[in-house]
N, C-alpha and C positions, 0 to 999 in steps of 0.2 A: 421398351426394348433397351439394353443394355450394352454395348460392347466393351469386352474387355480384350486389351491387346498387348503381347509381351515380344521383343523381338528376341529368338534362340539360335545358339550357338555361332562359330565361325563365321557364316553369312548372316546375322542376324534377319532369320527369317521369321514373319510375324505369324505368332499363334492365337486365334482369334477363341477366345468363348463370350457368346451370343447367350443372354439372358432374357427370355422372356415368359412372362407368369409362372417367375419360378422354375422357371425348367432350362436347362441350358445345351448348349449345341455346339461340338468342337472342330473347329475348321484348322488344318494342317498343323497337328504337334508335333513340330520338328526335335529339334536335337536338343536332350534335355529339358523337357519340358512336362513330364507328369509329377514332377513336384509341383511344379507350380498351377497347372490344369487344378491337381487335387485336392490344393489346396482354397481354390476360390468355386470349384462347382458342389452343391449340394446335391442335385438331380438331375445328373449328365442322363441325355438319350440317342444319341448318337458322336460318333466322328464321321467327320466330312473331309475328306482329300481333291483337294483342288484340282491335283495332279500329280504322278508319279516319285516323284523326285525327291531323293532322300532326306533332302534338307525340310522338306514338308512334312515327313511321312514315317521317319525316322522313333518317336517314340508311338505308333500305331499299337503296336502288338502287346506291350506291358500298360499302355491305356484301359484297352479293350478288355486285358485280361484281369487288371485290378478293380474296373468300374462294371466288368459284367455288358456293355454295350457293342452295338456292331460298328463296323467299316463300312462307310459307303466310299466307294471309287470309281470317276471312271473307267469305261468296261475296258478301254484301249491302252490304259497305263496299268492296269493289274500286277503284269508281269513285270515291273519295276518293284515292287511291293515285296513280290514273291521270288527272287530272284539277287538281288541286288547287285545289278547289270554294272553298277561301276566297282564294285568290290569293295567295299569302304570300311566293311565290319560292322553294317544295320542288318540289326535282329529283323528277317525276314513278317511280314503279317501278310495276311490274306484277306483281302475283302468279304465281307459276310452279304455284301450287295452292288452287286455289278451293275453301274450307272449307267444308262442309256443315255446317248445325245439328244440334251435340250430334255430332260427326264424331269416330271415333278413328283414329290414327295408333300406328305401331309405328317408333322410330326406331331403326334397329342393337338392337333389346332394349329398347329407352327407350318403355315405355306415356305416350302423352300423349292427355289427352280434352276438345277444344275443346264449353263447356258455353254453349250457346246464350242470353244472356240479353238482349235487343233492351230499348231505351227510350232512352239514351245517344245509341247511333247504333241502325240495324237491323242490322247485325252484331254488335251487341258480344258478346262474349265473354268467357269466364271460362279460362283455360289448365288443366287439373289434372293436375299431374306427383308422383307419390309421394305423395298425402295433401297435398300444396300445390297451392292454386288461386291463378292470378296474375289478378287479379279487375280490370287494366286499369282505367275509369275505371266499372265498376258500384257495387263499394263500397268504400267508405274506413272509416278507421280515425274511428268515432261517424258516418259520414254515407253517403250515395251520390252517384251521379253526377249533373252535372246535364243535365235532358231538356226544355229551354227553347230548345234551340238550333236552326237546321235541320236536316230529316231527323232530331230528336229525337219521339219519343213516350211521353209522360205513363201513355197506355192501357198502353204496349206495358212502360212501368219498373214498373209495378202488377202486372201478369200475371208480371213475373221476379222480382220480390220472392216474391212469393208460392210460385214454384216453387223457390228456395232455403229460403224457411222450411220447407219442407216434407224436408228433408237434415238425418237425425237422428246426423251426426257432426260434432265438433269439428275442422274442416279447418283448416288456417292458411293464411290468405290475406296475401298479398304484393298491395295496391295499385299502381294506378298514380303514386300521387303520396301520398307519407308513410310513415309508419308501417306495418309491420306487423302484423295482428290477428289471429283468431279468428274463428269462424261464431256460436259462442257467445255470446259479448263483441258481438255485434251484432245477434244476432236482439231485441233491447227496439228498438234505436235504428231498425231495418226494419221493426218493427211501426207505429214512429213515422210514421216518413214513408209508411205506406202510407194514413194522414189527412189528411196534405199534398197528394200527387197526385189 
């Protein structure tokens, strides 16, 4: 397995392509980012959306439509996709597969398991491919996402903290924006902020 990771546009948010036997899998291509997706995948077979949010999701629809592949999204962010709730001037796309909470997926042989964790947005999600979770804007490297926003909830980042602490393996998580970390390396600093919310 391969990871390639690029951080795109204003927020440099990281656009993941996942390589493995040759085949590759694209997690959140944000703003600006199908030249460069197109230029390093041979045999793209899906995009993956962590979650809603334009800065993730932002080159979906000229992906999909230049590589011939679907959208997978969760079900509860769609209408961020379709819609573009903050008005920003992203080309609308629409999911060709509405992700269920905690939903698996079998690509060509490629196990992937979208890990339900809502506070963020109500879909957010956690990606886990091979013992890597691409943990979109839930948690970062010392912190989490933030749940101040519309259609964020505070209730709903407390109940998913807590169901990640409770995952008694050192997984490595791929952020949406930074650094790379560990489950380990952040269960003190997700203790932290479960006093905050």
């Amino acid at each position: 397995m391969e990871i390639l990771k690029q951080p795109m546009g204003d927020y440099q948010t990281n656009c993941y392509i996942i390589i493995i036997d040759n085949k590759e899998l694209i997690i959140d291509p944000g703003v600006n980012a199908t030249a460069w997706v197109k230029y390093h995948v041979k045999n793209p077979i899906a995009i993956l959306n962590t979650h809603g949010h334009f800065d993730h999701v932002w080159s979906n629809k000229e992906l999909s439509d230049d590589l011939n592949i679907k959208i997978y999204c969760p079900k509860d962010d769609n209408f961020m996709l379709e819609k573009d709730p903050y008005a920003l001037g992203m080309t609308p796309s629409c999911a060709d597969v509405l992700v269920e909470p905690d939903q698996e997926f079998d690509f060509e042989g490629i196990k992937v398991k979208f890990h339900h964790f809502p506070g963020h947005t109500p879909g957010c999600s956690a990606i886990e491919i091979e013992d890597n979770l691409f943990s979109g804007d839930f948690i970062f490297n010392n912190t989490i996402g933030r749940c101040d926003f519309p259609f964020s909830s505070p209730q709903d980042m407390k109940k998913s903290i807590n169901k990640i602490l409770e995952w008694d393996r050192n997984i490595r998580i791929h952020p949406g924006h930074g650094p790379k970390t560990t489950l380990f390396q952040e269960k003190d600093s997700l203790k932290t902020w479960l006093n905050y919310l």
